[in-house]
ZAPA-966769 format. One record per residue (C-alpha): residue in three letters; x, y, z. Coordinates in nm, 4 decimals, padded with zeros to 6 digits, always signed. Example, Ala and Ser with C-alpha at 12.3 -4.5 7.8 and 13.67 -1.06 7.14 Angstrom:
% ZAPA-966769
{"ala"; {+01.2300; -00.4500; +00.7800}}
{"ser"; {+01.3670; -00.1060; +00.7140}}
END
This chain:
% ZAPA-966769
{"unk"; {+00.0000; +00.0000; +00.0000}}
{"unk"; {+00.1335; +00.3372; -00.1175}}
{"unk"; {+00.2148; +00.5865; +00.1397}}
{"unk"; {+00.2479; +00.9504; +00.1526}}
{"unk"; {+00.4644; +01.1375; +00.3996}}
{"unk"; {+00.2321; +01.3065; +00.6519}}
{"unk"; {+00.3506; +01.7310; +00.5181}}
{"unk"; {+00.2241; +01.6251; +00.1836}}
{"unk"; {-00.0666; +01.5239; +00.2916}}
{"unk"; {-00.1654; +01.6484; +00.6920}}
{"unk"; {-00.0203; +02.0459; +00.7066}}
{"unk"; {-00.0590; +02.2184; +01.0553}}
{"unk"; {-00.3933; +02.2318; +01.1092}}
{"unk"; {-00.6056; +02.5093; +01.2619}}
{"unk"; {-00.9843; +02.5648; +01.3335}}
{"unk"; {-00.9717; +02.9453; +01.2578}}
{"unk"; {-00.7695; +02.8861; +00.8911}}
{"unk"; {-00.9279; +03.1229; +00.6989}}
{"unk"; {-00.8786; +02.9752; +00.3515}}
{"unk"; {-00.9302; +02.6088; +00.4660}}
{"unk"; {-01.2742; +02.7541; +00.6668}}
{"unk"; {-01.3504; +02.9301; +00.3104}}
{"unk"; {-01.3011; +02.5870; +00.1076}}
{"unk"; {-01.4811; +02.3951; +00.3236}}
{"unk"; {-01.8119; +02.6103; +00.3449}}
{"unk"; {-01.7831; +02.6646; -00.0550}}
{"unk"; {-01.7553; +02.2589; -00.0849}}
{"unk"; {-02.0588; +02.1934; +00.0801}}
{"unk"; {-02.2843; +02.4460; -00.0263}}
{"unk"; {-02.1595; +02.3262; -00.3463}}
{"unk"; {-02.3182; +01.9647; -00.2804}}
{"unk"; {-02.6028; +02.1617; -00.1201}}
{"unk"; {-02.7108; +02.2932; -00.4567}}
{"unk"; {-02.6733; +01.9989; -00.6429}}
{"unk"; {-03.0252; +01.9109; -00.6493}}
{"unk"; {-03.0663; +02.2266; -00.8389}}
{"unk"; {-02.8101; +02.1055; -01.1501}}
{"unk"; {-02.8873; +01.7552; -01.1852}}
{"unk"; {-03.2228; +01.7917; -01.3310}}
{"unk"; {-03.1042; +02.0659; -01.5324}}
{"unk"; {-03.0016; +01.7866; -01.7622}}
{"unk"; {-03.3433; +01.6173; -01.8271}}
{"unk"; {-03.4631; +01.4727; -02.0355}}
{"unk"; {-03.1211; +01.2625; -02.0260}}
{"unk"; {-03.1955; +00.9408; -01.8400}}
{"unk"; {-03.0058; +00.9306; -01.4916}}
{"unk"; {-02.7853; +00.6327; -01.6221}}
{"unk"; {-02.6674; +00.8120; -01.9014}}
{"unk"; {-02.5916; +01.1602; -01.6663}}
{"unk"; {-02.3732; +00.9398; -01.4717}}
{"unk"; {-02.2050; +00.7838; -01.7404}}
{"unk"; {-02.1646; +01.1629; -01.8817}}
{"unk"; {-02.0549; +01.2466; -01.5050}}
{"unk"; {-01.8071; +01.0199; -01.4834}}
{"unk"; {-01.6143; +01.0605; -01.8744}}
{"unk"; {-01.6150; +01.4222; -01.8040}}
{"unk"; {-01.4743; +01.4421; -01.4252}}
{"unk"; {-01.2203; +01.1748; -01.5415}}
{"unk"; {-01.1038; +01.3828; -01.8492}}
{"unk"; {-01.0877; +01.7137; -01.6294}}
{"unk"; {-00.8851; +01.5325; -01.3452}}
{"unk"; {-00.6375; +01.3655; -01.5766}}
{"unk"; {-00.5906; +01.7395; -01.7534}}
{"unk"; {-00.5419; +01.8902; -01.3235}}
{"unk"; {-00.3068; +01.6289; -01.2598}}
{"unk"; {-00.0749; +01.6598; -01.5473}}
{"unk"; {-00.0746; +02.0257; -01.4307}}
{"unk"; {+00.0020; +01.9216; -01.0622}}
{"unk"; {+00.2475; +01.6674; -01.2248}}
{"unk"; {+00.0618; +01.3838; -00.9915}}
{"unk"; {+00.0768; +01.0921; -01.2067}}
{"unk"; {+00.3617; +00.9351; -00.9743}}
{"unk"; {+00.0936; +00.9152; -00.7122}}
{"unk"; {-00.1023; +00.6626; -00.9404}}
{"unk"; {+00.1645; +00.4477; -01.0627}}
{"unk"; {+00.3339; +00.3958; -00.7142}}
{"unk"; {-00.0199; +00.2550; -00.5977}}
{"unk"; {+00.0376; -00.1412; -00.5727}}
{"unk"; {-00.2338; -00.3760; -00.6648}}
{"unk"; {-00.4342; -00.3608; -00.3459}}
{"unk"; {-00.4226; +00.0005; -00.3667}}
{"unk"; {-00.5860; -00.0287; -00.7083}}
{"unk"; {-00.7980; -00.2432; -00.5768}}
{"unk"; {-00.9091; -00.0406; -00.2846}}
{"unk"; {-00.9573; +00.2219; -00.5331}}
{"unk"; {-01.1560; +00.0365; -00.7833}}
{"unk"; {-01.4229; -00.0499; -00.4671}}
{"unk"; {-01.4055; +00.2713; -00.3541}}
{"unk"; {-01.5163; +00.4052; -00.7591}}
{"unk"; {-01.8236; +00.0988; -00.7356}}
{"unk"; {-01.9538; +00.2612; -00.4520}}
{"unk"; {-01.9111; +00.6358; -00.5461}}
{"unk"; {-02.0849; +00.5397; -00.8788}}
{"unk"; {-02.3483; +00.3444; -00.7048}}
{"unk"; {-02.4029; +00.6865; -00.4730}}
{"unk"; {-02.3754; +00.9152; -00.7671}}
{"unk"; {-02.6381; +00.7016; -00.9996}}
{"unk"; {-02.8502; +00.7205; -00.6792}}
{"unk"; {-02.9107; +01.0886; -00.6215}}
{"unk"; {-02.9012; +01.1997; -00.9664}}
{"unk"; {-03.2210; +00.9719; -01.0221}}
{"unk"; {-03.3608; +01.1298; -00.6800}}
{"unk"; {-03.3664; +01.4584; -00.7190}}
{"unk"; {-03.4678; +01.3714; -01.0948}}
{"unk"; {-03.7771; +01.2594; -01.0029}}
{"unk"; {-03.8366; +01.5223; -00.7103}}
{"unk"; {-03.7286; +01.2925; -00.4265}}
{"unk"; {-03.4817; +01.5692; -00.2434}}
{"unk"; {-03.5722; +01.5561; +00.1289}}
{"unk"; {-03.4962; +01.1860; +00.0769}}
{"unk"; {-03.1816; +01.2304; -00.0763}}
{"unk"; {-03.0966; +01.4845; +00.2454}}
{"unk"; {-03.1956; +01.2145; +00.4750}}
{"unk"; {-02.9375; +01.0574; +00.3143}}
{"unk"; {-02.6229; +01.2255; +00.3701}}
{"unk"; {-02.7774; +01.3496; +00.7652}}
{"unk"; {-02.7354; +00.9713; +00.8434}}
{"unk"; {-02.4315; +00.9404; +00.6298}}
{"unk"; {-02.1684; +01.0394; +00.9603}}
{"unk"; {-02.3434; +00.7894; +01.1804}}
{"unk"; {-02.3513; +00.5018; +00.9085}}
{"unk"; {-01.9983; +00.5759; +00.9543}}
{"unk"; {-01.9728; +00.4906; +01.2664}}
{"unk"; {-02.1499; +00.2262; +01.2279}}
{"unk"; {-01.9287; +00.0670; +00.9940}}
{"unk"; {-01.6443; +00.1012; +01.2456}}
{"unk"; {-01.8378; -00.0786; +01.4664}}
{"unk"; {-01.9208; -00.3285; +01.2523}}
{"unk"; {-01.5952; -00.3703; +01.0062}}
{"unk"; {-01.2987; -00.2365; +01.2012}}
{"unk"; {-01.4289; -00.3488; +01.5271}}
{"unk"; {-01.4279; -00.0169; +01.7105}}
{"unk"; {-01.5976; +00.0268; +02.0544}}
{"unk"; {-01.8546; +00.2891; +02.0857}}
{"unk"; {-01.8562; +00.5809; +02.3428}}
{"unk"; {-02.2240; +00.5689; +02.5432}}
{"unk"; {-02.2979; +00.9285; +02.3333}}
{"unk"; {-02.2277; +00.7541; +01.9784}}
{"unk"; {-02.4893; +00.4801; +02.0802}}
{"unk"; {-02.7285; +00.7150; +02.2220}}
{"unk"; {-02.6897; +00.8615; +01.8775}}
{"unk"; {-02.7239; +00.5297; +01.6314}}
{"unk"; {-02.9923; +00.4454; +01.8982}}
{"unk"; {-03.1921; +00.7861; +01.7942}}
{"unk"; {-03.1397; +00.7457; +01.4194}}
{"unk"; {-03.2807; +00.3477; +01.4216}}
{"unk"; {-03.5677; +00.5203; +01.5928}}
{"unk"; {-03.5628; +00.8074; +01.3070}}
{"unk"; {-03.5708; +00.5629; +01.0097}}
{"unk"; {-03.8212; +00.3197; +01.1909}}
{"unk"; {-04.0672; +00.6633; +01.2293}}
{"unk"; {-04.0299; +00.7605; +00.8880}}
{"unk"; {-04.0518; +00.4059; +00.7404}}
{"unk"; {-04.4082; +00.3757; +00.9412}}
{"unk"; {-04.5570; +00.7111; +00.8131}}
{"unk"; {-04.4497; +00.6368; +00.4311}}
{"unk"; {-04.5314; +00.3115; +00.4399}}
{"unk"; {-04.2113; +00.1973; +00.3267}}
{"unk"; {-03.8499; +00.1820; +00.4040}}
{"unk"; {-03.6671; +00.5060; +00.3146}}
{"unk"; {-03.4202; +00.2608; +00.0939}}
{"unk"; {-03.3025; +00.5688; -00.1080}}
{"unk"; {-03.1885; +00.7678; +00.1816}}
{"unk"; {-02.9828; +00.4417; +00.3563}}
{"unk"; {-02.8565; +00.3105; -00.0373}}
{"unk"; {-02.7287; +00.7023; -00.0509}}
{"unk"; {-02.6210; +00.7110; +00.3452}}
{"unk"; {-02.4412; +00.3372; +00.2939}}
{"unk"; {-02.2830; +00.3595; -00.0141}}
{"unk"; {-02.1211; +00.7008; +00.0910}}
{"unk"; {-02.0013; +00.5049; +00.4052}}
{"unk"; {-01.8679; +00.2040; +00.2451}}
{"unk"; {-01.7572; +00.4234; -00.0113}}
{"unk"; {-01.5070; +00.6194; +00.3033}}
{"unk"; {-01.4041; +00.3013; +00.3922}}
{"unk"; {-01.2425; +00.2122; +00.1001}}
{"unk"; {-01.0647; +00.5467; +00.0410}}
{"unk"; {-00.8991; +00.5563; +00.4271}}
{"unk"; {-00.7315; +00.2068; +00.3355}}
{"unk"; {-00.5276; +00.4181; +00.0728}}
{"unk"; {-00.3794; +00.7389; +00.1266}}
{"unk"; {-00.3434; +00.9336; -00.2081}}
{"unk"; {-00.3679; +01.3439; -00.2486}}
{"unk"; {-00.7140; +01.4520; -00.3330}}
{"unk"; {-00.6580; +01.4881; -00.7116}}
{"unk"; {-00.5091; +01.1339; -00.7447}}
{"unk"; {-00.7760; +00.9551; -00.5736}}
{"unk"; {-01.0558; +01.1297; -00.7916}}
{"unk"; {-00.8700; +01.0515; -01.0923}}
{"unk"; {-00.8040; +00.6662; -01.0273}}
{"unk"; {-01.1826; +00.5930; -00.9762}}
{"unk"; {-01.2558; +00.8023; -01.2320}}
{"unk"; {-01.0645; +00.5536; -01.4563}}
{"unk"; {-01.1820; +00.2648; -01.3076}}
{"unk"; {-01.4835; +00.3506; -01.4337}}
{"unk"; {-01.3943; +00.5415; -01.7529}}
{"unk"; {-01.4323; +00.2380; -01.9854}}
{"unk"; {-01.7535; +00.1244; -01.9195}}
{"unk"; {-01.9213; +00.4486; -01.8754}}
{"unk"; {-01.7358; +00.5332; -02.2391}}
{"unk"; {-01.8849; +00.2313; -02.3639}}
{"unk"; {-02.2336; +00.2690; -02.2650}}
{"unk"; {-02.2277; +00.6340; -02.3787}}
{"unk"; {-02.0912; +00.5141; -02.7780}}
{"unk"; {-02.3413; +00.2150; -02.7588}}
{"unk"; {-02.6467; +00.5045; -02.6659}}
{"unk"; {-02.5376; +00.7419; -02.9173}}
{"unk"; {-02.5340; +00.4867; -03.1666}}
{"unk"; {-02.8567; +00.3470; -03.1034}}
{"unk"; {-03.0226; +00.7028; -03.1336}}
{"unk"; {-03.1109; +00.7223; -02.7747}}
{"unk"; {-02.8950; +00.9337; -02.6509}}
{"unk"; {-02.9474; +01.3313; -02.5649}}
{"unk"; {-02.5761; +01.4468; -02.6080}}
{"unk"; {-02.5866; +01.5301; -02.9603}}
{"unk"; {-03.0081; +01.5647; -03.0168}}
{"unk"; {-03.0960; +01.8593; -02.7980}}
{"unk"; {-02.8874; +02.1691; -02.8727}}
{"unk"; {-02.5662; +02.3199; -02.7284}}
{"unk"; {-02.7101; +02.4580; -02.4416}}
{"unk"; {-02.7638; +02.1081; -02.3223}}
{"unk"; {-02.3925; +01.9907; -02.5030}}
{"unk"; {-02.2786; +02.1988; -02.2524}}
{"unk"; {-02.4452; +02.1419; -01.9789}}
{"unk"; {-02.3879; +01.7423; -02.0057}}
{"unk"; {-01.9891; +01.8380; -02.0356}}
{"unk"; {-02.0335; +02.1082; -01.6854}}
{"unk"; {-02.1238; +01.7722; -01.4801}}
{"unk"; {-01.7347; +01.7238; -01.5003}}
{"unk"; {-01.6249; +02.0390; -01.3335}}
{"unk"; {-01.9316; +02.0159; -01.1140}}
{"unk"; {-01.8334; +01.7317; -00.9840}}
{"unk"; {-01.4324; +01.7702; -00.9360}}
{"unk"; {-01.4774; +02.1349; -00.7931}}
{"unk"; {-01.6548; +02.0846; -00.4609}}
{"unk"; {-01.4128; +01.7328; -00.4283}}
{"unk"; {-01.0949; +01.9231; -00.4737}}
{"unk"; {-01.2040; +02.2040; -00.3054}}
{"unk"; {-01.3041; +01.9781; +00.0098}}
{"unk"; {-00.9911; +01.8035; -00.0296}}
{"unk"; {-00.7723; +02.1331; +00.0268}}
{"unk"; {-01.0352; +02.2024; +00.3522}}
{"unk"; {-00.9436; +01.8401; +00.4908}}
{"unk"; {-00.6020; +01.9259; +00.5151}}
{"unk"; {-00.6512; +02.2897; +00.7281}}
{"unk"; {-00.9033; +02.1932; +00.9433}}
{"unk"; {-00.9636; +01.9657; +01.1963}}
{"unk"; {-01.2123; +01.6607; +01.1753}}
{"unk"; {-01.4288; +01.8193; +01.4141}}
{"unk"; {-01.4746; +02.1738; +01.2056}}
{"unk"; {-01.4809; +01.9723; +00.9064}}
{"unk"; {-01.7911; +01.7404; +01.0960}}
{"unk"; {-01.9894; +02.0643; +01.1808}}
{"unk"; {-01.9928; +02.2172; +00.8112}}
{"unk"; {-02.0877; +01.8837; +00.6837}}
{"unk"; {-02.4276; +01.9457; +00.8091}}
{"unk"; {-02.4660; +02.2716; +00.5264}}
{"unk"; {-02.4558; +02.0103; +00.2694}}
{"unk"; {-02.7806; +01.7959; +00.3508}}
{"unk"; {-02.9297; +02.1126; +00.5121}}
{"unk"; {-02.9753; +02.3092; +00.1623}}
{"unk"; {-03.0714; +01.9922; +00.0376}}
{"unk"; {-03.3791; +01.9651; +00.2647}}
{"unk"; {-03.4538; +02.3429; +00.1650}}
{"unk"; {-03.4242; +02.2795; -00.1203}}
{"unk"; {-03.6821; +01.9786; -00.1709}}
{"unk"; {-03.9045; +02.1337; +00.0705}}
{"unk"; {-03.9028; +02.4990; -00.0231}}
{"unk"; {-03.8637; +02.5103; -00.4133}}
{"unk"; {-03.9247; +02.1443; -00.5352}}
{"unk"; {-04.2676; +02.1511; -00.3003}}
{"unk"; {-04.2146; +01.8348; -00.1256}}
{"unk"; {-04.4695; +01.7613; +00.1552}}
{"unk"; {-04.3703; +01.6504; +00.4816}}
{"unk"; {-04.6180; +01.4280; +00.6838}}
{"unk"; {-04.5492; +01.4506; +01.0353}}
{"unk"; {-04.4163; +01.1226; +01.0221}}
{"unk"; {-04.1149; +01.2591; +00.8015}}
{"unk"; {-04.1028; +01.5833; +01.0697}}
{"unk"; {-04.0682; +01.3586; +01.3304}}
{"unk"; {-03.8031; +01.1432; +01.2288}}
{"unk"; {-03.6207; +01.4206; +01.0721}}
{"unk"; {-03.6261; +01.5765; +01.3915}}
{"unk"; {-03.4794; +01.2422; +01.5583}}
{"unk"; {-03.2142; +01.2636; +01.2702}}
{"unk"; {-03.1293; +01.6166; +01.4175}}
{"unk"; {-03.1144; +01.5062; +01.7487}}
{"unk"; {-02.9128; +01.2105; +01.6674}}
{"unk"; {-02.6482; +01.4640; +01.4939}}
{"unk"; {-02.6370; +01.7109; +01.7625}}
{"unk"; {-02.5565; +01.4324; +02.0178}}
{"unk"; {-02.2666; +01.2959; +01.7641}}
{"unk"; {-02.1296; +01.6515; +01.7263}}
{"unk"; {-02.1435; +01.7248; +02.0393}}
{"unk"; {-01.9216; +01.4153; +02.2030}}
{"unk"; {-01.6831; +01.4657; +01.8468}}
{"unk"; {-01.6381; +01.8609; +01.9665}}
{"unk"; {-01.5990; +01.7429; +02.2909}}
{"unk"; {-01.3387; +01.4737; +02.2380}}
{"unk"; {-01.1336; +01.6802; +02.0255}}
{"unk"; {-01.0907; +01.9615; +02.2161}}
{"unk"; {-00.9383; +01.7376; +02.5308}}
{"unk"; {-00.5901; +01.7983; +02.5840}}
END
């Protein structure tokens, strides 16, 4: 496994940084607004977005890291690197595919739920993968967000499966990228081509069957099918230079903008209704959060 030598990767970090404060707040509102591009690209199926998503982010990376002269990161990886990496880009795609086709067909509070439970799936994971033992506050918290999903699952009817594929996947996704420790740039670009072929692939197999948008509807939406590459490296490279300023703790608290303007979003523009059911257990979900933040603050500012 490739290693990195901790300057390159873990500066001095400091909760009052003012650029890494500015990246990190400018990442996540980023993500925040998402729901508002995404659909911008109808009437492009959400399979063939992501497969657009992913040629384009791959193509832009591979152009940033010749500038940052970052191949040597990639070709010291070893094969379980590579592998790691090619997990981690199953997942990420899996997450990606997800939420495009959620806030496609006007399922954003869902998609918010999704990334509120995404720290505590987390944790979860630890629990359940790296065999990590709990503190009493991070099972008070898993404890309250069981109790969220069971609430919400009751009023709709139904398990909230996109919010815990998009929460999960995420996780599992975080997993696989701590196991290797690459720059920000690097990582992007290795799982972007893991999954380069395929996605090129599908994309010359739709155009050739007539069924694809990227040539049919104008340049306006040309353009707007090749922006979902700098949409999507942007707010990663951007949160990348944030993770290395500020602590895990700062970086925990802003995390909650990006799910927040979500939930604005569906409820305030797209018109989504909330049942008190969903108030409820979003409320839990809030709890749950404060209670994790709270004990991750708390932890991290002991001497």
């Amino acid at each position: 496994m490739t290693t990195h030598s901790p300057d390159r990767l873990t500066p001095e970090r400091s909760e009052l940084d003012p650029k890494g404060l500015t990246t990190g707040v400018v990442a996540y509102v980023l993500w925040g607004l998402f729901p508002a591009f995404w659909p911008l690209l109808d009437p492009a199926t959400p399979v063939e977005v992501l497969a657009h998503r992913i040629v384009w982010t791959t193509v832009l990376m591979s152009v940033v890291l010749t500038v940052l002269r970052g191949w040597g990161d990639l070709r010291r990886l070893d094969v379980r690197g590579w592998l790691a990496m090619a997990a981690a880009a199953m997942f990420i795609a899996v997450n990606w595919g997800v939420f495009i086709w959620g806030v496609s067909v006007g399922r954003v509070v869902e998609t918010a739920l999704g990334y509120y439970m995404t720290p505590l799936v987390g944790v979860l994971l630890g629990v359940v993968v790296l065999r990590e033992r709990l503190r009493v506050a991070q099972w008070a918290a898993l404890g309250l967000a069981a109790v969220a999903v069971g609430v919400i699952a009751v009023g709709n009817g139904t398990v909230p499966w996109l919010s815990m594929t998009l929460a999960c996947s995420f996780g599992i996704y975080g997993l696989f990228k701590a196991t290797v420790r690459v720059p920000a740039a690097a990582s992007l670009t290795a799982e972007g081509l893991v999954l380069l072929i395929p996605a090129s692939i599908y994309l010359l197999v739709l155009e050739s069957s007539g069924a694809g948008t990227f040539l049919e509807l104008g340049p306006w939406h040309l353009l707007l099918m090749l922006a979902a590459g700098p949409a999507t490296a942007l707010p990663l490279l951007l949160y990348g230079s944030a993770a290395r300023r500020l602590p895990l703790s700062t970086l925990g608290v802003l995390l909650y903008i990006n799910p927040t303007l979500q939930f604005l979003w569906g409820v305030l523009v797209v018109g989504e209704q909330m049942s008190a059911a969903r108030w409820a257990g979003f409320v839990l979900i809030w709890l749950a959060l404060v209670v994790f933040t709270l004990d991750l603050v708390r932890r991290r500012s002991r001497p």
